[in-house]
Steps between C-alpha positions, in 0.01 A plus 500: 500500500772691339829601701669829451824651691480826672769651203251409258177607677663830531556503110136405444294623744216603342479206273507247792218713681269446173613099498379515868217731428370224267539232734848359478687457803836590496765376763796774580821335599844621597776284379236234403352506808159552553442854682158630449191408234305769283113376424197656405316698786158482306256187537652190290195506317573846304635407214744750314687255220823360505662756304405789666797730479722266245351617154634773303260767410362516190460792265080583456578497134592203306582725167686878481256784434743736373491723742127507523470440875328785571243527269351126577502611846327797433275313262416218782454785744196694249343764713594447777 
């Protein structure tokens, strides 16, 4: 179970809410005392990964096209 303060809850909502989301509970506490608990509200048994919400995104392309962004996309897209 991982504790977090209200100050830093506030700084990181989101990011606690995807830790919760894929099933870590979090305990809130004011002044290091325990004041409320954020956990998953889906079935234990979904399971999201641990690091749901803590990677960096990656770029879709390992190497630099030169500029040629476009044109793969409109090569992947054909006819449509």
């Amino acid at each position: 179970m991982k504790r977090m303060s209200i100050q830093d809850l506030k700084a990181g909502l989101s990011g606690a809410v995807a830790e919760a989301e894929s099933g870590l509970t979090i305990l809130i506490t004011r002044h290091n005392e325990p004041v409320a608990q954020l956990s998953p509200a889906r079935a234990p048994f979904v399971h999201r990964g641990v690091r749901v919400g803590t990677a960096r995104l990656m770029p879709a392309t390992t190497r630099g096209t030169n500029g040629r962004y476009l044109a793969i996309l409109l090569e992947d897209r054909g006819t449509r």
